[in-house]
C-alpha positions in Angstrom: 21.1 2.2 -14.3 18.4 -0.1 -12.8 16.7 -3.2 -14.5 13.7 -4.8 -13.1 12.9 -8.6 -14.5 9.8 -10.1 -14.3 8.9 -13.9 -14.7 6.0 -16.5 -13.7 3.6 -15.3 -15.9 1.9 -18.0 -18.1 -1.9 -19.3 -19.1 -4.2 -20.6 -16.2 -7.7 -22.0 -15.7 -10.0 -19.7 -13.6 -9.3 -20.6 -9.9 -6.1 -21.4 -10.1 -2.9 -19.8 -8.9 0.3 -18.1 -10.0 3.1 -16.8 -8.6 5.1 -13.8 -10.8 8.4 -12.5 -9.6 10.4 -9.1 -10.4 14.1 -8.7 -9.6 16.0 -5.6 -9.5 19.7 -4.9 -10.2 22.0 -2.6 -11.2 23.5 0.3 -9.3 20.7 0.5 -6.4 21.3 2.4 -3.6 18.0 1.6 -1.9 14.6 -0.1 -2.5 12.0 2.3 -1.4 9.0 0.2 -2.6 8.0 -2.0 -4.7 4.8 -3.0 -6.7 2.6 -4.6 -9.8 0.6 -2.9 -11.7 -1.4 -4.7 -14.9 -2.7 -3.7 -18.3 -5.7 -5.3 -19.8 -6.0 -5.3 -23.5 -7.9 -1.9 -24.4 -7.6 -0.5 -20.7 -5.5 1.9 -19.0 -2.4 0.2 -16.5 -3.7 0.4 -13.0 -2.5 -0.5 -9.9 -2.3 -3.8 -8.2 -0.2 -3.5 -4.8 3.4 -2.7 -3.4 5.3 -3.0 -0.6 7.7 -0.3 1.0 10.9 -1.2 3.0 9.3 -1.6 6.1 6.7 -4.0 5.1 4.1 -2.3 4.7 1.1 -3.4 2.2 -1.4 -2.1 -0.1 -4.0 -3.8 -2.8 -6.3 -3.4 -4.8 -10.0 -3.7 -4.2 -10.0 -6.2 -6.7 -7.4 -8.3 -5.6 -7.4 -7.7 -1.5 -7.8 -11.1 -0.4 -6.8 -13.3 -3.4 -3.1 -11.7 -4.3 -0.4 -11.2 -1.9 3.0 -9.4 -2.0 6.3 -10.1 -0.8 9.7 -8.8 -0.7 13.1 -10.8 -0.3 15.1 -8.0 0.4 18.4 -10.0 -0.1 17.9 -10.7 -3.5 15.8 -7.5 -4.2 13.1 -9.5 -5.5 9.1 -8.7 -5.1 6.6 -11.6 -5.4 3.0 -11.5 -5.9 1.4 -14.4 -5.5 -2.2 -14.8 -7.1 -4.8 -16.9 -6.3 -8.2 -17.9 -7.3 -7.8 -16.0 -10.6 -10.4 -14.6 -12.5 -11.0 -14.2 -16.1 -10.6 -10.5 -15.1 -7.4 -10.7 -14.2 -6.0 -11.5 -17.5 -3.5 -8.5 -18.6 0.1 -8.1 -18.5 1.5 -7.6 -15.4 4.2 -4.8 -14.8 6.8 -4.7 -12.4 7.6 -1.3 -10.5 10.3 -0.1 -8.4 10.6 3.2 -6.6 14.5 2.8 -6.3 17.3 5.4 -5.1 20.6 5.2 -7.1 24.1 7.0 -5.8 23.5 9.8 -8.0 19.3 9.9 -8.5 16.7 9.0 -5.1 13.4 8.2 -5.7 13.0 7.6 -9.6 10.4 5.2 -10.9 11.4 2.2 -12.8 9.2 -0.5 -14.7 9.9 -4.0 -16.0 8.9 -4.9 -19.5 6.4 -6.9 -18.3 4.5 -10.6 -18.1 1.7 -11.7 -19.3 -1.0 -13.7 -17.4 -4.1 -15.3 -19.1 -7.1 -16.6 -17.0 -8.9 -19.1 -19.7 -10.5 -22.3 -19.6 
């Protein structure tokens, strides 16, 4: 099995800045990506960015330019760093892992998930 931990979620004034972190562990094989996605109080979860292996990067309209994701491959660990937070950014954040095991490739796994609040 496969657990993904998030922490660094917490209550912060609009403009200001967290960093959340997710580590996986378990019995992974290989890391094929990894992501947030968030969950606002009365609103679907939706996407916020993830990495693959290789690096590559994708975010959200709403955050391109004020979050940014990063991988320590070592310790299987994704960061997303967020700046100048917005009210609108409040909702619980969700760790995601698209994570091959020796017997399964390619199965989703989620954290339980951290909760950010953007509040003066």
């Amino acid at each position: 099995q496969v657990q993904l931990v998030e922490s660094g979620g917490g209550l912060v004034q609009p403009g200001g800045s967290l960093r959340l972190s997710c580590s996986a562990s378990g019995s992974i094989f290989n890391i094929n990506a990894m992501g947030w996605y968030r969950q606002a109080p009365g609103w679907q979860r939706e996407w916020v960015a993830h990495m693959t292996t290789g690096g590559s990067t994708n975010y959200a309209d709403s955050v391109k330019g004020r979050f940014t994701i990063s991988r320590d491959n070592a310790k299987n660990t994704v960061y997303l760093q967020m700046n100048s937070l917005k009210p609108e950014d409040t909702a619980v954040y969700y760790c995601w892992g698209d994570i091959s095991t020796p017997n399964y490739e390619g199965m989703n796994y989620w954290g339980k998930g951290t909760l950010v609040t953007v509040s003066s």
